[in-house]
C-alpha positions in Angstrom: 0.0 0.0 0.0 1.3 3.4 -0.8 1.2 6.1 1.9 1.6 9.6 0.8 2.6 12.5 3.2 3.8 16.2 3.4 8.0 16.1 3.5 10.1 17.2 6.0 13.6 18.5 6.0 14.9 15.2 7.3 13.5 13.6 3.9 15.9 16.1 1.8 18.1 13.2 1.4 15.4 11.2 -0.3 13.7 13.9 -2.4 17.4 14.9 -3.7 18.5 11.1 -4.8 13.9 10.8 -6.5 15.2 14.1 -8.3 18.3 12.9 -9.8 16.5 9.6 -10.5 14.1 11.7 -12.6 16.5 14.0 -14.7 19.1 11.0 -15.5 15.9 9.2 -16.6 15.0 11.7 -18.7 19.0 13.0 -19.9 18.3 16.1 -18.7 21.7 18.1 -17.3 21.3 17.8 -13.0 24.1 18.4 -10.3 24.8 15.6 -7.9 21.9 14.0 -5.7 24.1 15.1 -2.8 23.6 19.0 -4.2 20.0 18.0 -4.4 19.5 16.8 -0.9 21.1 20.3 0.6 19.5 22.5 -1.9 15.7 20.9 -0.3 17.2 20.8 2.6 17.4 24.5 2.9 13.8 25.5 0.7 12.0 22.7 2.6 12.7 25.4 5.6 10.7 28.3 3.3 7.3 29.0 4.2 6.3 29.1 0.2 7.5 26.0 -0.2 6.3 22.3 0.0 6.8 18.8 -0.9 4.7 15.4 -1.0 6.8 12.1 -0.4 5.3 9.0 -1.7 6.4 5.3 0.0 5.6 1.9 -0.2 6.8 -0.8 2.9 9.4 2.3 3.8 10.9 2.7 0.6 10.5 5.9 -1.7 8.7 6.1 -5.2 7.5 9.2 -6.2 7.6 12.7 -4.9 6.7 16.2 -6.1 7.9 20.0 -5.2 5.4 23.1 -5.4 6.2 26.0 -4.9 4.0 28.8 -3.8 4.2 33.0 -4.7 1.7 35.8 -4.1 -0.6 37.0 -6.4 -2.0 39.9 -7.9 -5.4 38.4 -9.5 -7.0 37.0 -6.5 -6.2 37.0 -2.2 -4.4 33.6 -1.4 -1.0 32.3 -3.5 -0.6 31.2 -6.6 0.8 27.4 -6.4 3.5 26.1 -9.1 4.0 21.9 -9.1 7.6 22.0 -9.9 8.6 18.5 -10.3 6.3 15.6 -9.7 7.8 11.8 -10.3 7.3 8.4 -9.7 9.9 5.7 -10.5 9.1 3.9 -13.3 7.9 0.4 -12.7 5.2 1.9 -10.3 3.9 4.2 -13.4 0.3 3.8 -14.0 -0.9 2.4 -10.0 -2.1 5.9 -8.8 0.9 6.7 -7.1 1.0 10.2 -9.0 -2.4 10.9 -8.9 -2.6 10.7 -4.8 0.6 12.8 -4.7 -1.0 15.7 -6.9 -4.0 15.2 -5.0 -2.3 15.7 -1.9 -0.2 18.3 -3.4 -3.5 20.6 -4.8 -5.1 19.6 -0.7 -2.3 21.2 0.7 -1.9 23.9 -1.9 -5.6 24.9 -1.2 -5.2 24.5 2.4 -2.6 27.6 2.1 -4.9 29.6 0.4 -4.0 28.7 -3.3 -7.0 29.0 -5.7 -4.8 28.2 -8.9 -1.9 25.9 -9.8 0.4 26.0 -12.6 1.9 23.7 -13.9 5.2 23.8 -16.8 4.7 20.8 -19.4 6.8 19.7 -22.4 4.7 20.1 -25.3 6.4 16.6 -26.7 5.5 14.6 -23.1 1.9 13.7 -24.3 1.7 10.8 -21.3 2.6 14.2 -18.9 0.1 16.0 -20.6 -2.7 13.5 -20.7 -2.1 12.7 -17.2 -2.9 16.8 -16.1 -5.9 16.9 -18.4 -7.0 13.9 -16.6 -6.9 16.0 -13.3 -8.5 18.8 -14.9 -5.7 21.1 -16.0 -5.7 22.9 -19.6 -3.6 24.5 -21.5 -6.3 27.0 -23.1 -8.4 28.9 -20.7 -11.8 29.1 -20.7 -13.5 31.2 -23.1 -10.1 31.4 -25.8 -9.3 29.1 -28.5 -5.3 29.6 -28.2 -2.9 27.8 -26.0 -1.1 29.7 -23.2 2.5 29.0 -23.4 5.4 29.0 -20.6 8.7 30.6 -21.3 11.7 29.9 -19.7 14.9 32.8 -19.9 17.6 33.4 -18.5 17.7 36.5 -16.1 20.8 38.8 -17.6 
């Protein structure tokens, strides 16, 4: 049985060595799960920030980060999933849907009304997996798709 909870900072260890998992899965360019572990060591501390740890019989498989930042448009923050992953050959048992459940509980419970989420056009089992939920990438009342941008800051 999978149990999902809110993280700690004594689970930074864990949450770094799931996020490396997940970008050498995927090739993407990450620093050592080590680096990882201290950087969510540290934002785990934050007040804006939270994370959702996912186990089964003690061991980790899945996890996901949000972050959360005021907002202009309405009274309570704006919530951003940052990362959400499970390890691979527990895909497609629920694991990811109670730890974006949880996630979007917790979110509201701060005050969140909205969460955003950054998709890769190309991941259509991401994408189908958020529609599912009931995120979209057109809002209601347009016929266009919003898009994310990512820059550098200098």
């Amino acid at each position: 049985m999978t149990e999902v909870r809110r993280a700690t900072v004594e689970d930074a260890a864990v949450l770094g060595r799931l996020l490396w998992d997940f970008n050498t899965e995927f090739d993407s360019e990450t620093d050592d799960a080590d680096v990882l572990a201290a950087r969510f060591a540290r934002i785990l501390a934050l007040p804006g920030i939270l994370a959702v740890l996912a186990e089964e019989d003690g061991e980790a498989v899945g996890f996901a980060l949000v972050s959360l930042r005021p907002a202009i448009w309405f009274d309570g923050p704006v919530s951003q999933l940052e990362e959400l992953y499970v390890v691979p050959q527990l895909r497609d048992r629920g694991i990811g849907t109670q730890v974006l459940d949880l996630c979007r509980a917790l979110a509201r419970g701060l005050g969140s009304p909205e969460m955003h989420i950054g998709v890769d056009e190309v991941d259509a089992d991401t994408r189908r997996f958020y529609e599912r939920h009931g995120f979209r990438n057109i809002e209601e009342g347009t016929d266009y798709r919003m898009l994310y941008y990512v820059g550098p800051t200098a």
